[in-house]
matplotlib code that plots the C-alpha trace (Angstrom):
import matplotlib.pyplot as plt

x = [67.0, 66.2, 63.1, 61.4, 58.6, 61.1, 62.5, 59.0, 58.3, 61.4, 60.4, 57.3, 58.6, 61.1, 58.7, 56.4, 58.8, 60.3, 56.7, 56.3, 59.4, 59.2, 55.6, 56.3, 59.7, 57.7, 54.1, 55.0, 57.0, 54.2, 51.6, 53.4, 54.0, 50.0, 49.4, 51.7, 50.3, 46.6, 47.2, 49.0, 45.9, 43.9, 45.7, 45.3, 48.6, 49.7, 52.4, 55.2, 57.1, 59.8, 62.2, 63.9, 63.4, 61.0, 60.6, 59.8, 56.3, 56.1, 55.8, 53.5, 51.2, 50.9, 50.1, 47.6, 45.7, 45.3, 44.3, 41.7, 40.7, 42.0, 39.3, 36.6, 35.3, 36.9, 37.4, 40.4, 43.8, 46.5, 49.6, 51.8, 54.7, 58.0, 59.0, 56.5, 57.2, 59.8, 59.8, 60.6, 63.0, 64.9, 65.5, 66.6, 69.3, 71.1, 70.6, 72.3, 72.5, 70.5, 71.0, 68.9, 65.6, 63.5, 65.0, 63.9, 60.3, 60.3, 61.5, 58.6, 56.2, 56.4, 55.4, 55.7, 53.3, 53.6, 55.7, 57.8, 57.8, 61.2, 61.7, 65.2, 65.9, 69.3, 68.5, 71.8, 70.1, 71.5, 68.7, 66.3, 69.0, 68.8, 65.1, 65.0, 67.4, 65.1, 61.8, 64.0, 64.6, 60.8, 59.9, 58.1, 58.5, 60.2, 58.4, 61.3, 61.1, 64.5, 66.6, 69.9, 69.8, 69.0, 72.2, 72.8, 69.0, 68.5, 71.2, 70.1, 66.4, 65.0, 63.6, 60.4, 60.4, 59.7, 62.0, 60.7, 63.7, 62.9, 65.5, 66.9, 69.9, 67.8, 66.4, 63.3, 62.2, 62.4, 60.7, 57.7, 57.6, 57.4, 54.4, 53.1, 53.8, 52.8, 49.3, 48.8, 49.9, 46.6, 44.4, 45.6, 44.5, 41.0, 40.2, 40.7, 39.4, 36.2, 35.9, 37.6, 34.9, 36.3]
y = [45.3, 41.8, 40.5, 38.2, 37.4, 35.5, 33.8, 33.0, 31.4, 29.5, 27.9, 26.7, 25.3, 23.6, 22.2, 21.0, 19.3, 17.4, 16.5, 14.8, 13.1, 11.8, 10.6, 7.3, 6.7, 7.3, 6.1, 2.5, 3.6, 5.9, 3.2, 0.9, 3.4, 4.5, 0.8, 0.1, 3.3, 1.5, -2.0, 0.2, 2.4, -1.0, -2.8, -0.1, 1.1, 4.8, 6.7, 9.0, 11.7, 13.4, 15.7, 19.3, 22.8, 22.4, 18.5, 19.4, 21.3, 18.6, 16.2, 18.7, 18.7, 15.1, 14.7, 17.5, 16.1, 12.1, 13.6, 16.6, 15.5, 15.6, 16.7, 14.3, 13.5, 10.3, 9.3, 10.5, 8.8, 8.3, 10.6, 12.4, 14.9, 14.4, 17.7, 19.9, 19.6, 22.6, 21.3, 17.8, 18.8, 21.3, 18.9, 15.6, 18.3, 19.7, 16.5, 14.2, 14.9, 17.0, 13.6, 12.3, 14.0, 11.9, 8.7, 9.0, 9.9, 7.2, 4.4, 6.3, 5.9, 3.6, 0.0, -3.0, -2.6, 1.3, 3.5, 6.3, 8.6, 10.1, 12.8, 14.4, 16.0, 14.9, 11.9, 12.8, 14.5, 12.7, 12.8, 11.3, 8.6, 8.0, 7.6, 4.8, 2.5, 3.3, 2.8, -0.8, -1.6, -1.3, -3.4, -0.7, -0.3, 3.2, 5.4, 7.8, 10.9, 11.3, 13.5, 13.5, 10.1, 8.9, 9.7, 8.0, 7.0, 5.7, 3.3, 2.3, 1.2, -2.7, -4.2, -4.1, -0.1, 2.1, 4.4, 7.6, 9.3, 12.5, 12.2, 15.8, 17.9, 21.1, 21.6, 23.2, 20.8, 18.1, 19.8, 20.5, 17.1, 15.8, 17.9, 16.4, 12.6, 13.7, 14.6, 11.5, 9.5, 11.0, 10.5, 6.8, 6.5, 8.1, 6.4, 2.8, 4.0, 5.5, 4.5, 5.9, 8.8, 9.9]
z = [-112.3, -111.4, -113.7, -111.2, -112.9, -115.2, -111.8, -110.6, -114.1, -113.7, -110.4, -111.8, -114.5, -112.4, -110.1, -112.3, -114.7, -111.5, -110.3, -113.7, -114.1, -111.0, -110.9, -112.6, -110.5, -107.1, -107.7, -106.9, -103.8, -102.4, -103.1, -101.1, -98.4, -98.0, -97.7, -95.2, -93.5, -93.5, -92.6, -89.3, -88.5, -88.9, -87.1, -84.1, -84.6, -85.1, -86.8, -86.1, -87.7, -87.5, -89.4, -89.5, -90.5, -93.7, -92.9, -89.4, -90.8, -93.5, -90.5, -88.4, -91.5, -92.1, -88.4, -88.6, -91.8, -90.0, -86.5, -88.4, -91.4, -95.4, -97.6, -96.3, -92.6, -91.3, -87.3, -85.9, -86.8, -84.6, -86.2, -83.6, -84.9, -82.7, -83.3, -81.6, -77.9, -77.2, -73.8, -74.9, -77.5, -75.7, -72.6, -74.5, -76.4, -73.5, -71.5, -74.1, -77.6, -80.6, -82.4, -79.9, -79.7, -81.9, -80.9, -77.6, -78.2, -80.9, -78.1, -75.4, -77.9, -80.5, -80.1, -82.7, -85.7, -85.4, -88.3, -88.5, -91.2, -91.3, -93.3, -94.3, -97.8, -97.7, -96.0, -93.7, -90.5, -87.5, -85.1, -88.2, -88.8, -85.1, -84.8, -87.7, -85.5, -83.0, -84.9, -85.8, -82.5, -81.6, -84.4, -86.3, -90.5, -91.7, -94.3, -95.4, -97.5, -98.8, -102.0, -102.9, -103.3, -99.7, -97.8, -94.5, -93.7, -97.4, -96.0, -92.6, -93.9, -94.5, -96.8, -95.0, -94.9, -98.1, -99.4, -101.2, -102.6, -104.8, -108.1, -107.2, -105.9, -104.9, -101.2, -102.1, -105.1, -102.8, -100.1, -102.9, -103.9, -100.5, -99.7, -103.0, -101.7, -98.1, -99.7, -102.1, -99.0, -97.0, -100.5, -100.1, -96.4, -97.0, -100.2, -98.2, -95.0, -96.8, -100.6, -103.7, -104.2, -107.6]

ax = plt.figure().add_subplot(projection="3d")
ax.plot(x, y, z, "-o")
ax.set_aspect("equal")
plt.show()
């Protein structure tokens, strides 16, 4: 028989000594990227994100936390998730391409100034590859969430975007860490917007 609490102590262990072997690596990256992420809602601009599966939620919940709140009351911030509208979804994928249903919403909405936060644990997902030549050719700055060392969108990006690339090979550490960078990136947000509290 299967001793899972053996497993489950496994995981956590395994999460948490990714989380801490990473922090150093990432901090500077994730700074950089909740700055960027400022200057844009400052400067009137919004932000958009996209990604798949697990990175499809990850995106949802960023959105959710800038439009609602974090932990402290704030005005509303302008985040949308491109991967909420069936509707939308559904028709650019049988009209033209699956690759294509963030790139399209990105070149509807996006305007110069504005960011993308693409997320892809691999970093390989066509339609998020897609939406950061689109976020490019609208002039906006690319946040990615990346593992497995960045695949095709680690490639595609500037130097003016940020690249957050979690040192790992397994899905589902990456995905954990990327709720963890999503979060810090909303603590960055608040603490200029209102005041480091701590």
């Amino acid at each position: 028989m299967l001793d899972h609490i053996k497993r489950i102590r496994a995981h956590f262990a395994d999460s948490a000594k990714l989380k801490q072997e990473a922090a150093d690596m990432l901090a500077p990256a994730i700074a950089r990227a909740g700055s960027l992420m400022t200057e844009c809602l400052f400067a009137d601009g919004k932000i958009l994100a996209c990604g798949n599966g697990g990175s499809a939620s990850d995106a949802q919940h960023f959105s959710a936390e800038l439009v609602g709140r974090f932990e402290r009351e704030r005005p509303e911030l302008p985040a949308i998730s491109l991967a909420t509208d069936t509707s939308l979804l559904t028709a650019v994928a049988n009209d033209y391409a699956f690759e294509q249903v963030f790139a399209k919403q990105v070149r509807a909405l996006g305007t110069k100034g504005d960011i993308l936060l693409a997320i892809s644990t691999s970093g390989n997902s066509p339609n998020v590859a897609a939406a950061i030549t689109a976020a490019h050719e609208r002039e906006m700055r690319v946040v990615a969430l990346t593992g497995k060392g960045g695949g095709r969108a680690g490639e595609l990006l500037v130097p003016e975007d940020v690249h957050v690339c979690v040192p790992h090979a397994r899905t589902m550490r990456i995905q954990e860490v990327h709720l963890l960078i999503i979060h810090c990136l909303c603590d960055a947000i608040d603490a200029t917007l209102l005041g480091d509290d701590e």
